[in-house]
Short mmCIF file of the C-alpha atoms (twelve columns), coordinates in Angstrom:
data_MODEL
# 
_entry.id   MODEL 
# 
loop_
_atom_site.group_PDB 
_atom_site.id 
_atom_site.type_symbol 
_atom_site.label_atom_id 
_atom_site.label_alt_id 
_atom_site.label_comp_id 
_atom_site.label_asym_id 
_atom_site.label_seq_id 
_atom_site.Cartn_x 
_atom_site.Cartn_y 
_atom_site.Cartn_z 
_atom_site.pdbx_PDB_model_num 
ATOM 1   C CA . UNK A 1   74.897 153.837 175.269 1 
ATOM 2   C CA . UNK A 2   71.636 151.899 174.642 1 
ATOM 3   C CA . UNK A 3   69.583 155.218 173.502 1 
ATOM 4   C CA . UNK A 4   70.938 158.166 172.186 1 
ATOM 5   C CA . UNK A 5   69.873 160.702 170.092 1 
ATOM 6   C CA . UNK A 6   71.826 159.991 166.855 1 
ATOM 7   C CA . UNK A 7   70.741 156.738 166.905 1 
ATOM 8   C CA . UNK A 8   67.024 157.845 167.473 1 
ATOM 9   C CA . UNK A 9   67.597 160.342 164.622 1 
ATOM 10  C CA . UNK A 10  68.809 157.275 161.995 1 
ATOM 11  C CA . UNK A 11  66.243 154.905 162.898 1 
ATOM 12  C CA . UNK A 12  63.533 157.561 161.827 1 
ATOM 13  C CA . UNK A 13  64.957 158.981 159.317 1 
ATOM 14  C CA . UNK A 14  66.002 156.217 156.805 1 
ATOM 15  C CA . UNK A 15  63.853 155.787 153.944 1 
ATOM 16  C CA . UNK A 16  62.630 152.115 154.935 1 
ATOM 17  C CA . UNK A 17  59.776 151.674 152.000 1 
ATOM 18  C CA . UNK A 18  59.894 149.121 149.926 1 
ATOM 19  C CA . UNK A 19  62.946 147.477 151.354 1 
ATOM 20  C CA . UNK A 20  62.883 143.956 151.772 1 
ATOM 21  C CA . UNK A 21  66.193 143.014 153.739 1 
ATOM 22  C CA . UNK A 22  67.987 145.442 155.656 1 
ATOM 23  C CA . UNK A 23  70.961 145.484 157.663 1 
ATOM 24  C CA . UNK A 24  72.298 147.655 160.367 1 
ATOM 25  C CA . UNK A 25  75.970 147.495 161.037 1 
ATOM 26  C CA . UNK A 26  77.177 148.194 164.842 1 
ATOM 27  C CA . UNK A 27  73.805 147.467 165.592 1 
ATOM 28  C CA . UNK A 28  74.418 147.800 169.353 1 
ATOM 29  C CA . UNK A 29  71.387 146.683 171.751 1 
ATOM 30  C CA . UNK A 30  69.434 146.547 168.725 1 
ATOM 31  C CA . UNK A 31  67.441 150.097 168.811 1 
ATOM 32  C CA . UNK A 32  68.093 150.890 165.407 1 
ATOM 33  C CA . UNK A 33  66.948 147.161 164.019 1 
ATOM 34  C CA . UNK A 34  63.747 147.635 165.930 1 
ATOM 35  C CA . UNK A 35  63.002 150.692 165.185 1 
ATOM 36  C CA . UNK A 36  63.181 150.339 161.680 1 
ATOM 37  C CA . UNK A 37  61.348 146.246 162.201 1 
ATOM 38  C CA . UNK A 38  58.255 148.767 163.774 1 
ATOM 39  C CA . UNK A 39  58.276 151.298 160.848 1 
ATOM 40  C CA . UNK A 40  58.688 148.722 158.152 1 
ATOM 41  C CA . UNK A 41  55.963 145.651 159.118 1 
ATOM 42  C CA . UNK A 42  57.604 143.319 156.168 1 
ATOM 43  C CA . UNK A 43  61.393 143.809 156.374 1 
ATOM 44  C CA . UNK A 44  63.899 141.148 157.651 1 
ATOM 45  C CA . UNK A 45  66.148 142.855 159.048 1 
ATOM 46  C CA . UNK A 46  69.756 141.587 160.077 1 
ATOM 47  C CA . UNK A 47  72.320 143.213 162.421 1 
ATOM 48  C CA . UNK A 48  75.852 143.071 163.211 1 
ATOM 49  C CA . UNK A 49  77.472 143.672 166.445 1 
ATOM 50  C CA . UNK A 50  81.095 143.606 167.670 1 
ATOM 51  C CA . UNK A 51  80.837 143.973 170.895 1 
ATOM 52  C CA . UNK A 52  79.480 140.624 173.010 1 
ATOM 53  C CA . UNK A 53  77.694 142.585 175.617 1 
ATOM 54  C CA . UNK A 54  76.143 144.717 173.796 1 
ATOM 55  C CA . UNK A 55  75.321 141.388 171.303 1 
ATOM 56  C CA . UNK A 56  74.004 139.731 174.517 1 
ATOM 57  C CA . UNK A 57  71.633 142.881 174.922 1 
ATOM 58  C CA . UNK A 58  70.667 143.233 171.406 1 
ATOM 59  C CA . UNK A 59  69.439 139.620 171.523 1 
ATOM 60  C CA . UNK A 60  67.057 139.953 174.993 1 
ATOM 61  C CA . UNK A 61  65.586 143.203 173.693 1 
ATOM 62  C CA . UNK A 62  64.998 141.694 170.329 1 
ATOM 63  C CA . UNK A 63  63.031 138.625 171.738 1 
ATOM 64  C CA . UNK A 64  61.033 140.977 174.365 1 
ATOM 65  C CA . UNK A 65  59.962 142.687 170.969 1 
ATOM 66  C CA . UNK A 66  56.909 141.862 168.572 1 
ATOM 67  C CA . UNK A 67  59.503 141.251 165.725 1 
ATOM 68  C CA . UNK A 68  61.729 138.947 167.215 1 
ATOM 69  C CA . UNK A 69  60.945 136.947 164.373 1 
ATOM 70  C CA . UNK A 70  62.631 139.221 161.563 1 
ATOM 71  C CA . UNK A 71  65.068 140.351 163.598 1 
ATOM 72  C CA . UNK A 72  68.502 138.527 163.498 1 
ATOM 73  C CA . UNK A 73  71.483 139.802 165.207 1 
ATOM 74  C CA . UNK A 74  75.436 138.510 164.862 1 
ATOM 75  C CA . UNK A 75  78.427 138.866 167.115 1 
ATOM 76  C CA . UNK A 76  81.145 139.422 164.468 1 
ATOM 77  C CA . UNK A 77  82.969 142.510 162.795 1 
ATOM 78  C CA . UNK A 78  81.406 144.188 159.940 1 
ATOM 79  C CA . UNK A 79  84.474 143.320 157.591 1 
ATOM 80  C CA . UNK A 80  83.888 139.399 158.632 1 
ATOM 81  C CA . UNK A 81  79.991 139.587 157.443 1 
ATOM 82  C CA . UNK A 82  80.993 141.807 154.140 1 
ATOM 83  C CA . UNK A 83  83.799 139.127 153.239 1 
ATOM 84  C CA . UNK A 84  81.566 136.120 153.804 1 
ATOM 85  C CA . UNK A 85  77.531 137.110 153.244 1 
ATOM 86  C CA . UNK A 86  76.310 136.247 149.495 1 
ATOM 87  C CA . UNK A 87  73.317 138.118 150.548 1 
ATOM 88  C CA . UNK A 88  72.549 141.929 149.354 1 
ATOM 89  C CA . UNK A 89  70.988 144.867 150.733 1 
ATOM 90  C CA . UNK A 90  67.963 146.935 150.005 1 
ATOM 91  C CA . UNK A 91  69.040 149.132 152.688 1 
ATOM 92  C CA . UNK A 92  71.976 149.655 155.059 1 
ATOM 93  C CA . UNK A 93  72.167 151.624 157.890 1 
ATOM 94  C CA . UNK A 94  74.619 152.408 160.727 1 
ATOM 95  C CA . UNK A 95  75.302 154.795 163.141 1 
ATOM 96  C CA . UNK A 96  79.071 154.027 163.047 1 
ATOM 97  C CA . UNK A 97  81.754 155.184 165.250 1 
ATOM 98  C CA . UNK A 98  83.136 158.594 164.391 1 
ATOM 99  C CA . UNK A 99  85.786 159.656 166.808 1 
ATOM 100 C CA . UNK A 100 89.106 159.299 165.042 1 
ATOM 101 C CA . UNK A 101 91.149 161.292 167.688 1 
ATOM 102 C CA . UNK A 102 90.867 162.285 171.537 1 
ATOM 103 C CA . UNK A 103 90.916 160.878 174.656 1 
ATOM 104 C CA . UNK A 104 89.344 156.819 174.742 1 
ATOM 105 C CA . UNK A 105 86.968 156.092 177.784 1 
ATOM 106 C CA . UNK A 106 88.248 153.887 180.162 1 
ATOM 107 C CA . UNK A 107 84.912 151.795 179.859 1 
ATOM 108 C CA . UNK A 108 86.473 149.583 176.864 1 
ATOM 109 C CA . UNK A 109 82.848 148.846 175.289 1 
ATOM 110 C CA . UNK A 110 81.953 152.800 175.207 1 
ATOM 111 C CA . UNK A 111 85.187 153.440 173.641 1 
ATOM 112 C CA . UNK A 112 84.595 150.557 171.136 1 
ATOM 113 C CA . UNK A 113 81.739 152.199 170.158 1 
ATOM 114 C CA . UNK A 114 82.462 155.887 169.792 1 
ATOM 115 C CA . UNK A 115 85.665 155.094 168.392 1 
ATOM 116 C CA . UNK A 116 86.654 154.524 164.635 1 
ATOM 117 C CA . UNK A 117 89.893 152.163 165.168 1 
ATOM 118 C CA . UNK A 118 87.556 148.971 164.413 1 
ATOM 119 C CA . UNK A 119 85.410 149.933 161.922 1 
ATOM 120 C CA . UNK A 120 87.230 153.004 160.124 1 
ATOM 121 C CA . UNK A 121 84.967 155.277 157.547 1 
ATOM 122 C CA . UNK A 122 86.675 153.465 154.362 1 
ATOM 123 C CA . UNK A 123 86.400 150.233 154.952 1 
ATOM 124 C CA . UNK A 124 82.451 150.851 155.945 1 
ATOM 125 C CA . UNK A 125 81.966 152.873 152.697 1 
ATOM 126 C CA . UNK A 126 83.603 150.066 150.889 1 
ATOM 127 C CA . UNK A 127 81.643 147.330 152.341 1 
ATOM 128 C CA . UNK A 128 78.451 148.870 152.004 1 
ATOM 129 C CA . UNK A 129 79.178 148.893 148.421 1 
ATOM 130 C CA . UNK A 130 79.755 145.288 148.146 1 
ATOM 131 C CA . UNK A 131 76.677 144.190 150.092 1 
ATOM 132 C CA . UNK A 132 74.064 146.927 148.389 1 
ATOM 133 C CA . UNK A 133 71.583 145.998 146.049 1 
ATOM 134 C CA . UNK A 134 71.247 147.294 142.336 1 
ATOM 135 C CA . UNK A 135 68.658 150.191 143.482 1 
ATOM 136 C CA . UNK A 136 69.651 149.912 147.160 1 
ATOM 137 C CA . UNK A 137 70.493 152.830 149.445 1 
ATOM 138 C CA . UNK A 138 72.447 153.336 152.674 1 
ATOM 139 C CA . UNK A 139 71.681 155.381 155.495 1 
ATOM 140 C CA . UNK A 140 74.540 157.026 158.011 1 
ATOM 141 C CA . UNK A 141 74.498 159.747 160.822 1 
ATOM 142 C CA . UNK A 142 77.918 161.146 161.272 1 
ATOM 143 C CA . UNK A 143 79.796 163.943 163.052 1 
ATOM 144 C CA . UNK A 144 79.266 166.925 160.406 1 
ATOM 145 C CA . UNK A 145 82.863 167.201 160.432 1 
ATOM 146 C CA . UNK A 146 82.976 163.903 158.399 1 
ATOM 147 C CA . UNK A 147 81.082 164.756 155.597 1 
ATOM 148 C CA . UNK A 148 84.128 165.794 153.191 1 
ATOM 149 C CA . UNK A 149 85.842 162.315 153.994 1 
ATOM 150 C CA . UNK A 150 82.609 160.748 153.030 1 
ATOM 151 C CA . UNK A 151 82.147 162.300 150.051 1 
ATOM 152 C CA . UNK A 152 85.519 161.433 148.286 1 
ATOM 153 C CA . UNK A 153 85.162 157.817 149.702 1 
ATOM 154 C CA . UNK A 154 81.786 157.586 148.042 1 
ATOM 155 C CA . UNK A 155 83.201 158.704 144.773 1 
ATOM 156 C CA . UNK A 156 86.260 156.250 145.521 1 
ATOM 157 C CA . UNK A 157 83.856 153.309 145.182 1 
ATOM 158 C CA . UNK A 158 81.500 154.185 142.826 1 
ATOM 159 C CA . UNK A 159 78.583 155.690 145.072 1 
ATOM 160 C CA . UNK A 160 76.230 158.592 145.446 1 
ATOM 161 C CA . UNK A 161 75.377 160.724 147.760 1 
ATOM 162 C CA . UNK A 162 71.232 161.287 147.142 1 
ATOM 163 C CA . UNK A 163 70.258 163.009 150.583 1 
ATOM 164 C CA . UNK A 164 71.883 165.025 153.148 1 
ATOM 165 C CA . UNK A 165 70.288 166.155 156.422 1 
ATOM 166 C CA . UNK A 166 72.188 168.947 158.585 1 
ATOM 167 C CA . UNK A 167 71.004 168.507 162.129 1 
ATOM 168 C CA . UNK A 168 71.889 171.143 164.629 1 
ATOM 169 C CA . UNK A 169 70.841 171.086 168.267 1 
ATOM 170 C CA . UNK A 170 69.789 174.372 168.608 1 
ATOM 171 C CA . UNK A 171 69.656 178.116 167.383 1 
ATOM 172 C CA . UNK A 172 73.069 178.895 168.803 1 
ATOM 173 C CA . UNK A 173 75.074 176.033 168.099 1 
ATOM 174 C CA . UNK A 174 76.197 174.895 164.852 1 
ATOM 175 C CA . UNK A 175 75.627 171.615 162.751 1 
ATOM 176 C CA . UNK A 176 76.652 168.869 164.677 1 
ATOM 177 C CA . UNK A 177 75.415 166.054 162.556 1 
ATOM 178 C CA . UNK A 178 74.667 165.096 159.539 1 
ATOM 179 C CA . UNK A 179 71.957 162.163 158.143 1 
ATOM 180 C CA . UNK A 180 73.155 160.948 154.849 1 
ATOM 181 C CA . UNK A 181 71.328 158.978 152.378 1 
ATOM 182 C CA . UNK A 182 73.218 156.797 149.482 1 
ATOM 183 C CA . UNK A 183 73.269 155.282 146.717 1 
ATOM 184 C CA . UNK A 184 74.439 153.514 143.632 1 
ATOM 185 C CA . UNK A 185 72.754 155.366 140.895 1 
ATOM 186 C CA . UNK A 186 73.515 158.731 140.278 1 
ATOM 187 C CA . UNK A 187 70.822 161.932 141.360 1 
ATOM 188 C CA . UNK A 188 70.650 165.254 142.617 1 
ATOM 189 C CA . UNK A 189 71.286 165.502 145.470 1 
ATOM 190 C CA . UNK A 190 68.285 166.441 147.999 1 
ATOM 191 C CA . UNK A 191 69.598 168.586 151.140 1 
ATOM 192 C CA . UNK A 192 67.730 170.286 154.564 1 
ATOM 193 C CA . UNK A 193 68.045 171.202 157.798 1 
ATOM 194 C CA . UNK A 194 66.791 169.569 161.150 1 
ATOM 195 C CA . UNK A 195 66.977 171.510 164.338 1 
ATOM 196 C CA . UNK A 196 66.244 169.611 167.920 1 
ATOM 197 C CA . UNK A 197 65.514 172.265 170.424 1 
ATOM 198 C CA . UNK A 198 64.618 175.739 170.872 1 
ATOM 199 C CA . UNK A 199 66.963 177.601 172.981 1 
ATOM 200 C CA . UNK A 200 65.511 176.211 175.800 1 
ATOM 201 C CA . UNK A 201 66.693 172.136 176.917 1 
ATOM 202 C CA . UNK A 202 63.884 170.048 176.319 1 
ATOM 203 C CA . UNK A 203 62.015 172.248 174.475 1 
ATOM 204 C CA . UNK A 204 61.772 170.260 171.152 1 
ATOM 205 C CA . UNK A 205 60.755 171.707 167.405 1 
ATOM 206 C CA . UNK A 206 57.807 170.676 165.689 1 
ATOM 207 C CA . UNK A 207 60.199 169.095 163.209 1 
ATOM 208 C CA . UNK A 208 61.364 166.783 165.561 1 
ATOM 209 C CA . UNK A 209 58.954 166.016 167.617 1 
ATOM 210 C CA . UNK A 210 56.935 164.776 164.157 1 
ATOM 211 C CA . UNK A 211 60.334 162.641 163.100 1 
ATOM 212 C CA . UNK A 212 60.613 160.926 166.552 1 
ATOM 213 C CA . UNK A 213 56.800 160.710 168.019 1 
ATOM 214 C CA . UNK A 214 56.470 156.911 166.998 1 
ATOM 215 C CA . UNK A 215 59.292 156.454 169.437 1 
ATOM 216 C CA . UNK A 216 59.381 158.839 172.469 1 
ATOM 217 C CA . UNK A 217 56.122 158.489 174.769 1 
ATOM 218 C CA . UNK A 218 56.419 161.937 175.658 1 
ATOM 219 C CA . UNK A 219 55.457 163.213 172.428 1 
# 
């Protein structure tokens, strides 16, 4: 689970200008943190990682990376870091995990990850309003199906939603993600729509291909 493409999607989407300190929660082997470290050349950026082997990875790839040096990564749950950090975000990201129900993989860390028994949508929502800034914003990518859950737990602690992207992979298939954007002042909300491919695999829209270039060598 080191690359994927929500997490690709996220890290170059967010709205990273002007923010000074960021933080990405299940930051994972750190993708997201250095993506965002190479888009925004100021930023300190903090993550925080459950999971000690993916921790353990996080840390290598962030000191093989020219921004090792505001780049910090902890091994502890989100809820630990919200109860104890006196520090506030410009922006907060996190490609959380999103599977309430179904089957668990047998490989404990992937199921840790895709799963939402650690980190459930609530408590996120609710820590992410604790730890933002004044004017800050948070950025998520979800399973579209989460989306009217987000919406009343937003309300439920006094945020916005300012920015909703519906990604679909292809022509055929329907919205199977969504990029949100938000924040703690109220605005109209800005939507659109992001498709990946054409119908055939591989075969990548001009929309995406722009998003993602800084990051995929193939493009």
């Amino acid at each position: 689970m080191k690359v994927g493409v929500d997490g690709v999607l996220l890290g170059a989407w967010a709205d990273v200008q002007g923010a000074k300190r960021i933080l990405d929660i299940g930051s994972g082997t750190g993708m997201i943190a250095l993506m965002i470290a190479q888009r925004n050349p100021t930023a300190i950026i903090d993550g925080v990682e459950i999971e000690q082997e993916a921790f353990r990875e996080s840390l290598f790839n962030v000191q093989q990376s020219p921004w090792s040096e505001r780049v910090n990564v902890t091994c502890c749950s989100f809820q630990e870091l919200a109860k104890g950090s006196s520090l506030k975000y410009d922006l907060i990201v996190s490609n959380p995990p999103y599977f309430d129900n179904g089957v668990k993989s047998p490989l404990g860390s992937r199921a840790q990850a895709r799963h939402s028994d650690r980190l459930p949508l609530s408590e996120l929502i609710l820590g992410v309003a604790c730890l933002l800034k004044i004017k800050g914003k948070a950025a998520l990518v979800l399973a579209a199906e989460s989306l009217k859950e987000l919406q009343q737990l937003v309300e439920l602690n006094g945020l916005y939603i300012s920015h909703i992207c519906n990604v679909k992979p292809n022509p055929q298939k329907p919205v199977f993600r969504i990029l949100v954007e938000i924040s703690n002042s109220e605005c109209v909300v800005q939507q659109e729509e992001l498709m990946i491919e054409f119908e055939n695999h591989f075969d990548y829209t001009p929309e995406y291909r722009e998003l993602t270039k800084e990051f995929y060598l193939k493009f």
